[in-house]
N, CA, C and O of each residue as an XYZ file, in Angstrom:
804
protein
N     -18.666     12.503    -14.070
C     -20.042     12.338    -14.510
C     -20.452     13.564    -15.312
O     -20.246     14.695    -14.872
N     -21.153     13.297    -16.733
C     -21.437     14.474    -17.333
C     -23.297     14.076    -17.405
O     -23.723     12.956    -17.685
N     -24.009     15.056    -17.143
C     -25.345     15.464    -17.074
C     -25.581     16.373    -18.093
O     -24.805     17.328    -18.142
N     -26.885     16.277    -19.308
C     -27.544     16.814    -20.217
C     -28.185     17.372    -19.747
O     -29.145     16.691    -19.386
N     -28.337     19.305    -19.228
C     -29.308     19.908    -18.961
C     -30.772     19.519    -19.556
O     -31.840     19.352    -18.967
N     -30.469     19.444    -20.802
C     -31.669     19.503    -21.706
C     -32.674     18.250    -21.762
O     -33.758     18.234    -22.345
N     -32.156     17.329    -21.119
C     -32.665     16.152    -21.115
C     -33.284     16.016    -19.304
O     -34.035     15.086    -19.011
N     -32.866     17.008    -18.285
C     -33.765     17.316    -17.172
C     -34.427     17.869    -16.890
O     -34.640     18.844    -17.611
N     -35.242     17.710    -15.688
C     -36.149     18.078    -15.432
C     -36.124     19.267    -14.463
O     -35.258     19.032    -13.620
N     -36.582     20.178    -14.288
C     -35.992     21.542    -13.467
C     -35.610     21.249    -12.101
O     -34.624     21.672    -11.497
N     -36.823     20.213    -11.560
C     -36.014     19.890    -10.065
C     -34.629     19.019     -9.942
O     -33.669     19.001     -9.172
N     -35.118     18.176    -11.327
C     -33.895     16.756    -11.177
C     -32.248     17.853    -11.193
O     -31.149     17.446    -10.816
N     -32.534     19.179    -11.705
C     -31.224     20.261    -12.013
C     -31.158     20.242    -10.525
O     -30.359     19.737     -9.737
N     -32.403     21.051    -10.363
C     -31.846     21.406     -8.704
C     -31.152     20.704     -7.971
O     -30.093     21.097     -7.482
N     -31.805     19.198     -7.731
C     -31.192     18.424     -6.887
C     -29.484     18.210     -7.301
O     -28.634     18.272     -6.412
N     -29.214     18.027     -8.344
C     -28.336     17.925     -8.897
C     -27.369     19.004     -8.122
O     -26.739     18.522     -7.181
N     -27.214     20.074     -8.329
C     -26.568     20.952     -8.038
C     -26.474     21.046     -6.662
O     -25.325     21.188     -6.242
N     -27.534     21.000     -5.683
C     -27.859     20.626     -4.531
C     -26.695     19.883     -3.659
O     -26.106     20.073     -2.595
N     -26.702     18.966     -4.676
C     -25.556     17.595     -3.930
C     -24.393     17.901     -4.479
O     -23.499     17.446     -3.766
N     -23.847     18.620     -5.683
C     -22.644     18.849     -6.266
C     -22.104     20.053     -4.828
O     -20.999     19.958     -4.295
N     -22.731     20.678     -4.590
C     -22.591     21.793     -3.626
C     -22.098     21.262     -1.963
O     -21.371     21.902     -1.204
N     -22.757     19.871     -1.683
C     -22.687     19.362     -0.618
C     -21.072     18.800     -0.634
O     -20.201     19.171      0.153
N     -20.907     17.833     -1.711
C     -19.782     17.584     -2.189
C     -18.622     18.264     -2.198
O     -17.583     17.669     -1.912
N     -18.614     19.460     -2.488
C     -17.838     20.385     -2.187
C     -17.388     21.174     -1.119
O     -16.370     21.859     -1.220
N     -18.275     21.112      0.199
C     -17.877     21.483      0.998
C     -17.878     21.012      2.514
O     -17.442     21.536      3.539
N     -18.622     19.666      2.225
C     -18.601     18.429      3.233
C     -17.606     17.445      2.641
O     -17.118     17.338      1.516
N     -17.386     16.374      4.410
C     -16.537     15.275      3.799
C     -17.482     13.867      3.876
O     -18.515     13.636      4.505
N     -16.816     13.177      3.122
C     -18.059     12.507      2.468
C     -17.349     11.153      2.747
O     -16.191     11.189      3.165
N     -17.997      9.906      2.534
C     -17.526      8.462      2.807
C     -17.584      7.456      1.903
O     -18.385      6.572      2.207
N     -16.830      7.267      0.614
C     -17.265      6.598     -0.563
C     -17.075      5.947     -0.624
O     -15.921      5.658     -0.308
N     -18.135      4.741     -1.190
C     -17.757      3.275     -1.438
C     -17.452      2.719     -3.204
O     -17.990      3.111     -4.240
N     -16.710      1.995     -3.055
C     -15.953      1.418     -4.616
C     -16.431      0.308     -4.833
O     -16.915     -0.234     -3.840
N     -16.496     -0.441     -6.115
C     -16.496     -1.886     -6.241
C     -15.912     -1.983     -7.145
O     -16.010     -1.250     -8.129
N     -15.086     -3.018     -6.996
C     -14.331     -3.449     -8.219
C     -14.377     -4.925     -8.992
O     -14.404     -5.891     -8.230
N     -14.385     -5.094     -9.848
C     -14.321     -6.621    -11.118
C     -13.683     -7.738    -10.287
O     -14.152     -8.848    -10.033
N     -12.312     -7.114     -9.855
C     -11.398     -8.331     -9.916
C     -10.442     -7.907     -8.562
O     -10.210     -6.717     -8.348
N     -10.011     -8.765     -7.841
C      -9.467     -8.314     -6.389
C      -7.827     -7.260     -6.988
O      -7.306     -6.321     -6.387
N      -7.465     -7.789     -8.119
C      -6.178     -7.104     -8.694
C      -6.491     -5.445     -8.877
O      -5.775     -4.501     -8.543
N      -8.108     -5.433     -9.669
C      -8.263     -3.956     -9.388
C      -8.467     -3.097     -8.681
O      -8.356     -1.890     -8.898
N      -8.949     -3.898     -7.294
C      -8.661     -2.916     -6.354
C      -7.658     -2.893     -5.489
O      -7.740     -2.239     -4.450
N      -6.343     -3.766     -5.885
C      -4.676     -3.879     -5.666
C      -4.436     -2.358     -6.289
O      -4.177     -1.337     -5.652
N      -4.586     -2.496     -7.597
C      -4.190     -1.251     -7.978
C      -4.640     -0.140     -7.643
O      -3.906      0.838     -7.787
N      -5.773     -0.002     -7.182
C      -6.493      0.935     -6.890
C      -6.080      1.658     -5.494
O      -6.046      2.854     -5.203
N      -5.734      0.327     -4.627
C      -5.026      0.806     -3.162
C      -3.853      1.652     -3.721
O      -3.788      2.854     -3.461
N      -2.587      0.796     -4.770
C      -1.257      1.147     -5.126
C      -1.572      3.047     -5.311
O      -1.141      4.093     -4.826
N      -2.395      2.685     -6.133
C      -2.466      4.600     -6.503
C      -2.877      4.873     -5.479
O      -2.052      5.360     -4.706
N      -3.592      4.789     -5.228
C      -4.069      5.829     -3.794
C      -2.949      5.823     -2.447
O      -2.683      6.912     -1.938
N      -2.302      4.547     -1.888
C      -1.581      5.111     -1.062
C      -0.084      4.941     -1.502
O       0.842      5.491     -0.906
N       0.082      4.066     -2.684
C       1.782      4.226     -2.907
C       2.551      2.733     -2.362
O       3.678      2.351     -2.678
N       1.399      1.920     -1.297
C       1.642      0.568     -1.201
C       1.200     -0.268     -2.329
O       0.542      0.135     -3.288
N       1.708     -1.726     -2.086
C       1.335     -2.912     -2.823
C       1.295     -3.761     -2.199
O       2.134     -4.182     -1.403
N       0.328     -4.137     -2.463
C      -0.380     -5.224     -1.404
C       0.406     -6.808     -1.952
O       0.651     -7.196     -3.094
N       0.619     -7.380     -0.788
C       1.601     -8.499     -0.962
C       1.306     -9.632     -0.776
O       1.649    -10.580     -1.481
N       0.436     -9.680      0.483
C      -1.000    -10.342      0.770
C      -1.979    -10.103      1.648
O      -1.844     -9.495      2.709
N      -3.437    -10.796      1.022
C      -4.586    -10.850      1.411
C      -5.156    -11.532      1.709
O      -4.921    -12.486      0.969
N      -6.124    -11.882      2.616
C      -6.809    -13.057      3.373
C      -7.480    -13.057      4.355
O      -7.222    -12.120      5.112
N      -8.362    -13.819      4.724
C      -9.437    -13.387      5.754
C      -8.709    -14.296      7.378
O      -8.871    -15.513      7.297
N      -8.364    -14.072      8.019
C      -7.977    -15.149      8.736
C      -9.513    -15.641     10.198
O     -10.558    -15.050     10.471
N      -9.181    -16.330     10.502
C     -10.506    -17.502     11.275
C      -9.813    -17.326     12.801
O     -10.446    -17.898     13.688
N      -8.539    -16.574     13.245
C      -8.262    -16.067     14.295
C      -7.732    -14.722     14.352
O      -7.329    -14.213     13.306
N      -7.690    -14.201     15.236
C      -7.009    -12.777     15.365
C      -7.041    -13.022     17.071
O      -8.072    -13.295     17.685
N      -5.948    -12.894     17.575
C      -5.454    -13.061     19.228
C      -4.651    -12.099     19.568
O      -3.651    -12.040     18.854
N      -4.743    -11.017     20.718
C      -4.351    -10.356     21.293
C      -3.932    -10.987     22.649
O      -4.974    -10.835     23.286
N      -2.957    -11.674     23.590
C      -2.495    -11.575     24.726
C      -1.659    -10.436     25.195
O      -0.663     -9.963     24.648
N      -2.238    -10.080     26.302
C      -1.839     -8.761     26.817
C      -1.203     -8.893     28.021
O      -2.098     -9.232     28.795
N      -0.340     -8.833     28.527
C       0.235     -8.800     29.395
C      -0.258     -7.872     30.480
O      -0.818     -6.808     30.213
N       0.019     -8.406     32.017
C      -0.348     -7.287     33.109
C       0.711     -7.098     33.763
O       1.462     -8.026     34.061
N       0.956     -5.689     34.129
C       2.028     -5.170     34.797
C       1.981     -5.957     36.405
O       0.956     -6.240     37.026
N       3.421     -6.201     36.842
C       3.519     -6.722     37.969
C       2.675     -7.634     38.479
O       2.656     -7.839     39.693
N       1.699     -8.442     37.442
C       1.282     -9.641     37.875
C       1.731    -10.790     36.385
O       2.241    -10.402     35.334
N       1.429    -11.932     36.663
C       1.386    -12.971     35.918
C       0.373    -13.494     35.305
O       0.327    -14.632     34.835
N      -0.634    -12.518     35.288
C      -1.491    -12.838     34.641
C      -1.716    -12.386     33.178
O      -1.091    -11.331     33.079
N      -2.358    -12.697     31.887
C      -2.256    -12.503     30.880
C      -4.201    -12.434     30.270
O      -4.974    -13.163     30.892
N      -4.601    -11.830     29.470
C      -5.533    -11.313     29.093
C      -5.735    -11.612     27.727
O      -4.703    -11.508     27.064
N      -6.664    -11.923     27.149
C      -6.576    -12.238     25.762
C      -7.787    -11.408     24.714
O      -8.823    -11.078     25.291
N      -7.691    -11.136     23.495
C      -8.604    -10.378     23.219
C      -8.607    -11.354     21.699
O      -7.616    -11.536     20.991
N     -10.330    -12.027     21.390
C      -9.948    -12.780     20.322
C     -10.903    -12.126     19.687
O     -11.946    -11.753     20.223
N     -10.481    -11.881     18.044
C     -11.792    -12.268     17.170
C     -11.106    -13.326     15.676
O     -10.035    -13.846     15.365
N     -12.938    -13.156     14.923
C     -12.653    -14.200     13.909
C     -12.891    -13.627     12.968
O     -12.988    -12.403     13.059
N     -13.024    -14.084     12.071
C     -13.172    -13.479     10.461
C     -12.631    -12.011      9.977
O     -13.272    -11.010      9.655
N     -11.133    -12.257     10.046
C     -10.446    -10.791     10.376
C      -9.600    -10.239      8.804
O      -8.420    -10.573      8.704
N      -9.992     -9.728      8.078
C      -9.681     -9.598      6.570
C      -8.028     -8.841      7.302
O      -7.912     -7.888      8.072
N      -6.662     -9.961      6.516
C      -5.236     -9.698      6.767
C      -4.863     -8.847      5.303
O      -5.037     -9.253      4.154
N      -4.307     -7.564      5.744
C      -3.741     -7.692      4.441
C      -2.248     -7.133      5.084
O      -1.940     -6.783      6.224
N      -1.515     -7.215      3.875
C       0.313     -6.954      4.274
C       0.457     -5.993      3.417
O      -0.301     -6.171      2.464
N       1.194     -4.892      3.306
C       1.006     -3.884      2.667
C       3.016     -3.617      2.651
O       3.864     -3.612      3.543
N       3.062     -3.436      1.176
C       4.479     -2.903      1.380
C       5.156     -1.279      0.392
O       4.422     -0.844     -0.495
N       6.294     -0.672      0.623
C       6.342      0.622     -0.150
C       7.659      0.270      0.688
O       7.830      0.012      1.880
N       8.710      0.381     -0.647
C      10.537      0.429     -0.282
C      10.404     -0.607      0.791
O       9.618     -1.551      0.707
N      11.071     -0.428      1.635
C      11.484     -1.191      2.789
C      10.411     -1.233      3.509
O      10.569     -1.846      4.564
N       9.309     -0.782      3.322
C       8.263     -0.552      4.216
C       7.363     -1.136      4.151
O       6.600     -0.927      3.208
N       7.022     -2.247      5.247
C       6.190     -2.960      5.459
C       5.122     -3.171      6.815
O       5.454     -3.362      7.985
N       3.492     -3.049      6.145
C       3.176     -2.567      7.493
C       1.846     -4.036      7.075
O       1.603     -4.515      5.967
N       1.294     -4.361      8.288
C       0.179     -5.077      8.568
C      -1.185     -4.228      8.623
O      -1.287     -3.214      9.314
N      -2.257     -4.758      7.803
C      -3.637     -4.091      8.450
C      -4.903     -5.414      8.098
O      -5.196     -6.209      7.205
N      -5.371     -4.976      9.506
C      -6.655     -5.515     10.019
C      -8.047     -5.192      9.866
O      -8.311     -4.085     10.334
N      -8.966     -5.767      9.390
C     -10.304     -5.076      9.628
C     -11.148     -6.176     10.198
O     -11.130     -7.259      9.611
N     -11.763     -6.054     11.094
C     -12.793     -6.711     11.757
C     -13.743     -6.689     11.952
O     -14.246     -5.603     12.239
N     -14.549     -7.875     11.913
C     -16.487     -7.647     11.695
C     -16.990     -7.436     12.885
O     -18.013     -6.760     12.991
N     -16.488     -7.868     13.770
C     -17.776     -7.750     15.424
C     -16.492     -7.653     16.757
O     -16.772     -8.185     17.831
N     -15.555     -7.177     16.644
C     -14.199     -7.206     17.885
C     -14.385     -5.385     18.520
O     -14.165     -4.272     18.042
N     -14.943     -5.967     19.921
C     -15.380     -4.535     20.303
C     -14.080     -3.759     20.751
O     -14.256     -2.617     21.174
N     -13.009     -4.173     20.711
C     -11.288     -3.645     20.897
C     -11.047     -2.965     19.564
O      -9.849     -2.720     19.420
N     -11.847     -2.557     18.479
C     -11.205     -2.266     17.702
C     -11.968     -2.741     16.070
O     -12.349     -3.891     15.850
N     -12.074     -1.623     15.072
C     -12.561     -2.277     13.922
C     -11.895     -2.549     12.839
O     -12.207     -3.317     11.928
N     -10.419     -1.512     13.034
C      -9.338     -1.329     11.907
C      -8.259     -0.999     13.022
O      -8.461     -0.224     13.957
N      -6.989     -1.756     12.772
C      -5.577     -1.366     13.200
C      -4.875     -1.727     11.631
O      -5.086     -2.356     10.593
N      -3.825     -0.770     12.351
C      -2.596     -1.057     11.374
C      -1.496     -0.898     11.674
O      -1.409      0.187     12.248
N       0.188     -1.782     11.552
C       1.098     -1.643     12.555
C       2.606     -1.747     11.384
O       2.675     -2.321     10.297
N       3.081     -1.394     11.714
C       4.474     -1.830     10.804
C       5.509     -2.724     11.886
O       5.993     -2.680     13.017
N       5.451     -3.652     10.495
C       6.857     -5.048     10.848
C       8.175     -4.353     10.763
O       8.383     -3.520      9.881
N       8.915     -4.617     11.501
C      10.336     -4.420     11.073
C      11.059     -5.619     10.769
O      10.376     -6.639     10.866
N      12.276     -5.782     10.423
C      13.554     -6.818      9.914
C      13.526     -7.356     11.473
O      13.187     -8.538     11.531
N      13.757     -6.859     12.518
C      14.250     -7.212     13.983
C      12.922     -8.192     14.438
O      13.119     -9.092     15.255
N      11.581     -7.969     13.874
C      10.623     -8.620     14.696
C      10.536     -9.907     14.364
O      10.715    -10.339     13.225
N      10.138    -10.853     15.767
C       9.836    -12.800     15.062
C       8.872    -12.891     15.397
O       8.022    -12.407     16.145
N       9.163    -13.946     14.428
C       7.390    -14.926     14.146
C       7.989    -15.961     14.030
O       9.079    -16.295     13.564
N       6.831    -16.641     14.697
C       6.619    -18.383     14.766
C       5.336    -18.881     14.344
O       4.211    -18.469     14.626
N       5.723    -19.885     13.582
C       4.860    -20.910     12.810
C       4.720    -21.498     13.916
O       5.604    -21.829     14.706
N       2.867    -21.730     14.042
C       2.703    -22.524     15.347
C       2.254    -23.978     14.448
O       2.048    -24.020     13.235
N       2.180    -25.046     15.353
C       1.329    -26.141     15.586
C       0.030    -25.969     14.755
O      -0.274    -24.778     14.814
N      -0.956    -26.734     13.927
C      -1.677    -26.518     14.345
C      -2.230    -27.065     15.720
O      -1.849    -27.987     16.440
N      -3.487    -25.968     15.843
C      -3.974    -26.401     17.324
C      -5.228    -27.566     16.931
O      -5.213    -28.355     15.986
N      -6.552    -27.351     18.226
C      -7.142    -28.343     18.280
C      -7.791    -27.984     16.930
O      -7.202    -28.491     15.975
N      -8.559    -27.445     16.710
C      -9.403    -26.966     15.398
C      -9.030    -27.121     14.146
O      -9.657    -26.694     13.176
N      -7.625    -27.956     14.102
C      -6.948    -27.409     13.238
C      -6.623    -26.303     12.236
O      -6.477    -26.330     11.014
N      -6.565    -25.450     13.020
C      -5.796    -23.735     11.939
C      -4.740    -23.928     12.638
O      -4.391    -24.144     13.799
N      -4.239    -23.757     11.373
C      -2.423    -23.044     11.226
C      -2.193    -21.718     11.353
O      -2.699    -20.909     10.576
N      -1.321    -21.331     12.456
C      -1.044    -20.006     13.318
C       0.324    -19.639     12.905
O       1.060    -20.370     12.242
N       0.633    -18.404     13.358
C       1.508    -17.250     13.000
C       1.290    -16.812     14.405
O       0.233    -16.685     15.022
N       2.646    -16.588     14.815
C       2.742    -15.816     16.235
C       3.687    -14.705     15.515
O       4.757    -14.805     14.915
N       2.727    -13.458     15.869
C       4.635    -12.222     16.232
C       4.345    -12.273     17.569
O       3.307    -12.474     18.200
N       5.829    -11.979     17.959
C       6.500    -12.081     18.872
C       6.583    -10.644     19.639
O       7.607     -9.995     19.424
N       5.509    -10.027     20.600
C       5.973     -8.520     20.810
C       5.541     -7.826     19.897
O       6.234     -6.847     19.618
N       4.608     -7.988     19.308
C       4.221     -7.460     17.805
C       4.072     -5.949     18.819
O       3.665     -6.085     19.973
N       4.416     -4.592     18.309
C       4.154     -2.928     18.608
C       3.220     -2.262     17.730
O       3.297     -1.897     16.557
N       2.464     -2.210     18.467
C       0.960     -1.466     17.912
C       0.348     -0.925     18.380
O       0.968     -0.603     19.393
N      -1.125     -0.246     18.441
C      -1.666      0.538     18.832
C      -3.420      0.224     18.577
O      -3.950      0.096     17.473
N      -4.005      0.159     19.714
C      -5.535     -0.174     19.074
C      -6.083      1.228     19.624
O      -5.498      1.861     20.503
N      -7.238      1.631     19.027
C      -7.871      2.830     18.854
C      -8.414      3.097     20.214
O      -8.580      2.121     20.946
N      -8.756      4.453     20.714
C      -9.011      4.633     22.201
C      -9.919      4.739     22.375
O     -10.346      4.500     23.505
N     -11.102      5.337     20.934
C     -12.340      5.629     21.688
C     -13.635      4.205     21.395
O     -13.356      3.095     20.941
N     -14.726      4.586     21.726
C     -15.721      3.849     21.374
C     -15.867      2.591     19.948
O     -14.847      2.517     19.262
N     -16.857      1.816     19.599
C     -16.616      1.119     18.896
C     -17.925      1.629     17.534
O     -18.408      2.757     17.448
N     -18.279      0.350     16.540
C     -18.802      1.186     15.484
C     -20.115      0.977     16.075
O     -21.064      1.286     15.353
N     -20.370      0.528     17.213
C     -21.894      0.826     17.306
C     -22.178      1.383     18.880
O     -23.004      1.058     19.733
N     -21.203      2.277     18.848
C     -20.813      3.187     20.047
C     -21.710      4.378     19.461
O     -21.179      5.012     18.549
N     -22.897      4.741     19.826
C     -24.090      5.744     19.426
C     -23.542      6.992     19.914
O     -23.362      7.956     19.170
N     -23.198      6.992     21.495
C     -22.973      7.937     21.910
C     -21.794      9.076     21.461
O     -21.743     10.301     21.567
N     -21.103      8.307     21.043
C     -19.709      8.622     19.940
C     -20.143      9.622     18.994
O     -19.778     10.773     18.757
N     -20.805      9.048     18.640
C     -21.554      9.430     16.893
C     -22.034     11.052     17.626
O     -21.304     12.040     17.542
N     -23.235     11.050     18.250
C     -23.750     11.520     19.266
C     -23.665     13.082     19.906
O     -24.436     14.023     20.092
N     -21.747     12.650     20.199
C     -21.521     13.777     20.623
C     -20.517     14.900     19.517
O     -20.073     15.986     19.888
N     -20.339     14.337     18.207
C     -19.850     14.750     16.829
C     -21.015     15.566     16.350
O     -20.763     16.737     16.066
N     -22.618     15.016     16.174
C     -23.210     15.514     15.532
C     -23.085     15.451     14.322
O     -22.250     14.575     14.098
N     -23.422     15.858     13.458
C     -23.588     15.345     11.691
C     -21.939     15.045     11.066
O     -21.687     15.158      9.866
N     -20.919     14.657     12.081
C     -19.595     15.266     11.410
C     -19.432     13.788     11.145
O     -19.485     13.000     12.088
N     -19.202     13.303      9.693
C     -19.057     12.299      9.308
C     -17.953     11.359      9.438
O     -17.847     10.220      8.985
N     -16.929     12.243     10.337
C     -15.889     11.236     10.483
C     -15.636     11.461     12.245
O     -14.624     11.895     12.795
N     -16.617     11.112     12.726
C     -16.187     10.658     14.425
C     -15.850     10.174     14.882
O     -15.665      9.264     14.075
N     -15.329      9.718     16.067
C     -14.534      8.857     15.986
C     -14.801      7.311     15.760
O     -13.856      6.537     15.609
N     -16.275      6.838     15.741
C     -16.466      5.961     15.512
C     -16.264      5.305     14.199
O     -15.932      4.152     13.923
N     -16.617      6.579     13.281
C     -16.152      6.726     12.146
C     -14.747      6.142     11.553
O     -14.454      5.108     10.954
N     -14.044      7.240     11.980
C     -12.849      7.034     11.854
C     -12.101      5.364     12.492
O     -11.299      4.823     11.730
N     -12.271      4.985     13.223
C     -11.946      3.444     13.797
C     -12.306      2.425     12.514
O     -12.046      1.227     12.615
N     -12.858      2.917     11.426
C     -13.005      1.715     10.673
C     -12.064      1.943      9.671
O     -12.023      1.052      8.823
N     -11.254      2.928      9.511
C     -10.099      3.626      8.296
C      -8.602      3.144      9.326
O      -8.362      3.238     10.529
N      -7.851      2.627      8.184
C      -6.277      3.011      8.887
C      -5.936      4.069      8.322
O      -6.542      4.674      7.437
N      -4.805      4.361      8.891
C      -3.887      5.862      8.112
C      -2.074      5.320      7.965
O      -1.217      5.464      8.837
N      -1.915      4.764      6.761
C      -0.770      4.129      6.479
C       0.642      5.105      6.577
O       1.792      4.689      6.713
N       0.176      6.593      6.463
C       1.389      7.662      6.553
C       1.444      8.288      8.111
O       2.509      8.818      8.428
N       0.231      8.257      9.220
C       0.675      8.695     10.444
C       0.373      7.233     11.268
O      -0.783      6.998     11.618
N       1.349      6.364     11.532
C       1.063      5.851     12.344
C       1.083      6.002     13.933
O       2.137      6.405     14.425
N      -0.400      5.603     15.104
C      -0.238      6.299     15.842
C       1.073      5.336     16.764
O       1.296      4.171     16.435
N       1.850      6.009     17.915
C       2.535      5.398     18.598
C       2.313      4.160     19.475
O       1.332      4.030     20.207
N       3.422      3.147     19.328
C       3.079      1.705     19.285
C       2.785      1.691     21.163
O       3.756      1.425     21.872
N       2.103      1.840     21.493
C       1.960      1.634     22.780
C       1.498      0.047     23.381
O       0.881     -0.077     24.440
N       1.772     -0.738     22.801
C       1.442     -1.685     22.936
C       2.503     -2.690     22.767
O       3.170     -2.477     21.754
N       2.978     -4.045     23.663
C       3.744     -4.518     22.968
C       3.663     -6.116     23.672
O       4.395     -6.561     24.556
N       2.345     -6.915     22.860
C       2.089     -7.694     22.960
C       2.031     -8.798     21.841
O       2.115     -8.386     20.684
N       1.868    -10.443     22.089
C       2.293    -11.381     21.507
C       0.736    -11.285     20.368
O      -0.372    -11.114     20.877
N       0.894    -11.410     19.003
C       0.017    -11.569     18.287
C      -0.545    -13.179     17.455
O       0.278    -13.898     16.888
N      -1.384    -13.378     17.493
C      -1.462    -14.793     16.736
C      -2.814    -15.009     15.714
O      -3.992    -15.328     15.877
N      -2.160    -14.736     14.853
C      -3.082    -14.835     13.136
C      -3.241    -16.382     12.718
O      -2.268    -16.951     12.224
N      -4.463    -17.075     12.909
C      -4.836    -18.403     12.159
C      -5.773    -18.328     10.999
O      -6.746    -17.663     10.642
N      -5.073    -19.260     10.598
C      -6.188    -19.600      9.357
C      -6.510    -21.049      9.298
O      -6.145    -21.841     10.167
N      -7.286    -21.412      8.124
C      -7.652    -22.671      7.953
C      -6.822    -23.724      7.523
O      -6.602    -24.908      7.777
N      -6.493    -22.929      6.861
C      -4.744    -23.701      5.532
C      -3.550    -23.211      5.919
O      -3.463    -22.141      6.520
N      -2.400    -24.039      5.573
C      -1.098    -23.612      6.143
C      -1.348    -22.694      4.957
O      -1.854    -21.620      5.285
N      -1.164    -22.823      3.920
C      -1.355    -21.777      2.760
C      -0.961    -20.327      3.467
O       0.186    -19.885      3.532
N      -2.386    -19.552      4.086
C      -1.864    -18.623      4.691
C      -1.005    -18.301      5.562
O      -0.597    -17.149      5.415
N      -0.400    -19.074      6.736
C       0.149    -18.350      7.184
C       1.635    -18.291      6.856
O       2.454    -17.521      7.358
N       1.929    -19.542      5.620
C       3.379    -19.752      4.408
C       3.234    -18.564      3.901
O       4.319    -17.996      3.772
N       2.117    -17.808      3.478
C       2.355    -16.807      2.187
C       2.337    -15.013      3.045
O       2.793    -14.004      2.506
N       1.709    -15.058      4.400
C       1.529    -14.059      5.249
C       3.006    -13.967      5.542
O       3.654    -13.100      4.957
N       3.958    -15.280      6.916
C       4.927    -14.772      6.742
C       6.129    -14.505      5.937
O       7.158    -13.968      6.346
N       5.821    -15.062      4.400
C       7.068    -14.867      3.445
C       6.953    -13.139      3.550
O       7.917    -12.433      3.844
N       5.560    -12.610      3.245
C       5.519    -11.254      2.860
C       5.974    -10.721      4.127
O       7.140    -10.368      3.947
N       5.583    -10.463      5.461
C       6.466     -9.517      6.013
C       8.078     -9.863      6.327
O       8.942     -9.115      6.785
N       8.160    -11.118      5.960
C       9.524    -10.936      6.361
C      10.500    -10.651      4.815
O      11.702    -10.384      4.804
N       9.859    -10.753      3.934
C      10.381    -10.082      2.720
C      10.964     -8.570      2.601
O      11.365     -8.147      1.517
């Protein structure tokens, strides 16, 4: 951004400088918009070095969790869960973002060659499902995004952890402590044909 002294006004300078100053020595949380979903393909590519392979909102997101030394099983659902598949060399990882799933607002996990998936049925609703099998991942430990107290005990620090739960980090992933059955639906077989070509690509 270039600014014409001469064309401001002495405070509009101040402020100006004001916030250039803030900028510089705070961390800050920026939002983008882009034309066309391709430009902000590219826009991810530069910034993290992936390429996005596919994208899609899916109408399930299912967590069954297993319990130690019993037979019982636990389920954690949400809906409207933006899928994307992300790949770099051999490297292929899954990420999630979710509108209202108090387990979590952003994960992100890497597929390997060894992991399966099954094309389910559809069910009653008809969506067409994607099971991994043992999928290894990790959901975030602390509070959620409308966890106040979170925020709270950070104080003005813009990335708390509540904060932070809505970002993945595609270069440290945290350790997969988790190793439960996953199941991604959508409306159309469409997605879950074009979801699992890409990770198993």
């Amino acid at each position: 951004m270039t600014l014409d002294a001469r064309q401001m006004s002495r405070v509009t300078s101040e402020q100006m400088n004001e916030l250039a100053s803030v900028l510089e020595n705070k961390s800050t949380v920026r939002s983008y918009t882009f034309g066309s979903l391709q430009e902000l393909y590219t826009f991810q590519h530069t910034i993290t070095g992936y390429t996005v392979q596919f994208d899609a909102v899916s109408s399930l997101f299912s967590i069954t969790r297993r319990r130690m030394m019993v037979s019982i099983q636990k389920k954690l659902d949400a809906s409207k869960v933006r899928i994307q598949v992300v790949k770099q060399g051999g490297n292929v990882q899954v990420m999630a973002f979710f509108e209202d799933f108090p387990s979590a607002d952003a994960m992100v996990f890497a597929v390997k060659g060894s992991d399966e998936f099954e094309k389910l049925k559809p069910d009653k609703t008809g969506k067409h499902c994607v099971k991994l099998i043992e999928a290894k991942f990790s959901l975030p430990k602390t509070g959620g995004r409308h966890d106040n107290h979170a925020d709270d005990q950070q104080g003005s620090d813009m990335f708390s952890p509540a904060i932070r739960r809505r970002f993945v980090n595609l270069e440290g992933l945290d350790y997969a402590e988790e190793h439960d059955d996953l199941i991604i639906g959508f409306d159309s077989e469409q997605g879950t044909s074009s979801g699992m070509m890409c990770c198993e690509a």
